[in-house]
N, C-alpha and C positions, 0 to 999 in steps of 0.2 A: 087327774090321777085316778086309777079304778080303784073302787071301793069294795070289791073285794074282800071277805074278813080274813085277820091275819093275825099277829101275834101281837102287833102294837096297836089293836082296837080295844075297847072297853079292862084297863090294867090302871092298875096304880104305878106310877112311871115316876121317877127320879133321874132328873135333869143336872146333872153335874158340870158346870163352865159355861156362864154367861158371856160370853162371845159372841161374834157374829153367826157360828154355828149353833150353839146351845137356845140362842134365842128364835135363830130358823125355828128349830125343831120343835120350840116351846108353841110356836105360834100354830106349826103345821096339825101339832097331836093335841094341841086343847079341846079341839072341838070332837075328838073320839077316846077322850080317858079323862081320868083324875091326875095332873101334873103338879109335880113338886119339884123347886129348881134350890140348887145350891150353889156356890162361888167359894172359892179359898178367901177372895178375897172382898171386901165391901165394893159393891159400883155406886158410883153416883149418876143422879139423871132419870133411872130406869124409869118405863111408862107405868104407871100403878097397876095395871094388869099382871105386869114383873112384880112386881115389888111384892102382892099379895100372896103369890105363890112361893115368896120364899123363905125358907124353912129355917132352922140354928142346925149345928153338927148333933145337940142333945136330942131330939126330935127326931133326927132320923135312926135312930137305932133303936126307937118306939115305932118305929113302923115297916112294917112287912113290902116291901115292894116286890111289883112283880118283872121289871124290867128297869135297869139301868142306861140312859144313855151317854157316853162318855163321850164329853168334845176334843178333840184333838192336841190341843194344850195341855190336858191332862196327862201328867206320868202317875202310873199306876203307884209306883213305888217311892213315890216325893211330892204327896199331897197331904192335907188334913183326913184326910176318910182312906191312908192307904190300908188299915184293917179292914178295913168296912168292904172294899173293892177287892181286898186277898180272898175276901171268905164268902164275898156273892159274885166270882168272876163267871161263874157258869151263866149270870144275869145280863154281863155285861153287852152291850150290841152300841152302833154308829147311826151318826146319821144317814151314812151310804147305807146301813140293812134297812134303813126306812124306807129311802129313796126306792131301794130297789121292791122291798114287801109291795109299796101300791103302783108301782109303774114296772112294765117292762119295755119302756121303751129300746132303739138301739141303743147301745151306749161304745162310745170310742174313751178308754180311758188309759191317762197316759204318767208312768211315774218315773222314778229314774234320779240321780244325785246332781245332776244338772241338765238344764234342757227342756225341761219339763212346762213351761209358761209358752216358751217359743215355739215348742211344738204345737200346745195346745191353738195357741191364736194364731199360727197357721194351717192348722189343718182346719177352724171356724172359717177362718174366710174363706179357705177354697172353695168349701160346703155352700156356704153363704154366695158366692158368687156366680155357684150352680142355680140357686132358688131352692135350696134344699132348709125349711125349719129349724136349724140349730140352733141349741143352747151352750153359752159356755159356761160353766158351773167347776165347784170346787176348789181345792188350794189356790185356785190363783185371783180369790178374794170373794165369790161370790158363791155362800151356802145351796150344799145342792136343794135342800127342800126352799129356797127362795124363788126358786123357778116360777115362773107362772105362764098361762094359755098356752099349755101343755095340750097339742093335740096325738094321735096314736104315728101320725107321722114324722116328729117333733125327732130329731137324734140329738144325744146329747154327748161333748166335748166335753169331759170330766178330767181336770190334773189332780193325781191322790197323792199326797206325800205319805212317806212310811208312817208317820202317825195316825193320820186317816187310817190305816189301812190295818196297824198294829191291831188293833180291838175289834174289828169288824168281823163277821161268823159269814151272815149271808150276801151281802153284794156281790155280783156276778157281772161282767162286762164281755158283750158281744163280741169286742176286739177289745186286745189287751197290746201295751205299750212300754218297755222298757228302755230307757233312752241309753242310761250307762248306767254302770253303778262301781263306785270307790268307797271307800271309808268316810262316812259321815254320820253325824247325830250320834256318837258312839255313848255319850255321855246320857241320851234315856237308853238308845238299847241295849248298853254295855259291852255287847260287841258284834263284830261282826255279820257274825253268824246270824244273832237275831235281827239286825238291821237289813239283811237279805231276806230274809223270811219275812218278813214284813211285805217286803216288796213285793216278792213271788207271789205271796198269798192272790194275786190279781190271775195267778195262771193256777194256781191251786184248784180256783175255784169256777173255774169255766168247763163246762160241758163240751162232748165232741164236735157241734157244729159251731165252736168259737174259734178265734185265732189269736193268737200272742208271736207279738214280736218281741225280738232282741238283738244290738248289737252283735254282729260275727266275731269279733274280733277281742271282745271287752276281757281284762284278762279274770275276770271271777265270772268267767259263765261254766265254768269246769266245778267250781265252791257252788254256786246258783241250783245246780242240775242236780247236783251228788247228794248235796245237802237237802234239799225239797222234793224229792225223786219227782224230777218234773218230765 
């Protein structure tokens, strides 16, 4: 990954959900910032590299951070720190704005309310069966900063679900993938609406030489377009 300076170099960083994304990220940014990790919940096991870094909820509201990263499991609005996260949301960023600040490799990313696994691991094998470097990374279990021997020719098979994608500012995908989309997860994004915006944000945030697909036919691509002026 290029090195690059960017906004998640040299920062006091707060690492919110110990998961299998949270700990990616912990392991990716230790070696260019000061990291402090939090959980709602106690883990057990953790390596003591984990463990030292983390903090009580009293503790964090004694310190200044300059960047938030939110893991996916997180809802803003149904956590222990949902004050803390209402009143520094302008801090918040993803692992994917990581992913994307030190790499621009290609990226094929694909979300959608079902479909989304099957696509991805077929479109890795095709690639894969060209001789083409692919990585598959993302919701379909394996954190994108886990990646490794990462060359500039290296494309990377990304499935984002709307929670990935909910909090994320800069992530940018070369090609963008919308599989379908119905009424789901209504219960963190309360509705609709914002559970489409979520989703779009993939087309939101692409530049003129990208491309974004979408089912013809899906009947909320008329809500999808109006609503995101996509």
């Amino acid at each position: 990954m290029s090195n690059n300076s960017n906004i998640f170099k040299n920062k006091k960083i707060l690492i919110y959900g110990l998961g299998k994304s949270g700990i990616s990220t912990f392991n990716f940014l230790k070696k260019y910032n000061e990291v402090f990790l939090f959980d709602d919940y106690q883990k057990k096991n953790l390596p003591s590299n984990i463990e030292k870094n983390i903090i009580s909820q009293k503790k964090i509201d004694k310190i200044k951070f300059d960047l938030i990263i939110l893991s996916p499991g997180i809802d803003i609005n149904k956590c222990k720190l949902k004050k803390f996260l209402h009143i520094n949301s302008g801090i918040i960023y993803t692992d994917f704005d990581i992913f994307y600040s030190f790499n621009k490799n290609t990226c094929i990313t694909v979300t959608g309310t079902n479909g989304k696994s099957t696509t991805c691991k077929l479109l890795f094998d095709v690639l894969k069966s060209q001789k083409f470097d692919v990585k598959l990374v993302g919701n379909i279990g394996y954190p994108i900063l886990s990646a490794k021997k990462i060359k500039k020719t290296s494309i990377f098979v990304i499935e984002a679900s709307s929670y990935q994608l909910e909090y994320s500012k800069l992530f940018r995908s070369k090609y963008s993938i919308i599989t379908n989309i119905s009424p789901d997860h209504l219960e963190r994004h309360r509705n609709l609406n914002n559970y489409i915006s979520a989703k779009f944000k993939l087309f939101k945030n692409q530049d003129k030489n990208s491309i974004g697909l979408v089912p013809k036919n899906n009947p909320f691509n008329s809500i999808c377009i109006e609503e995101n002026k996509i």
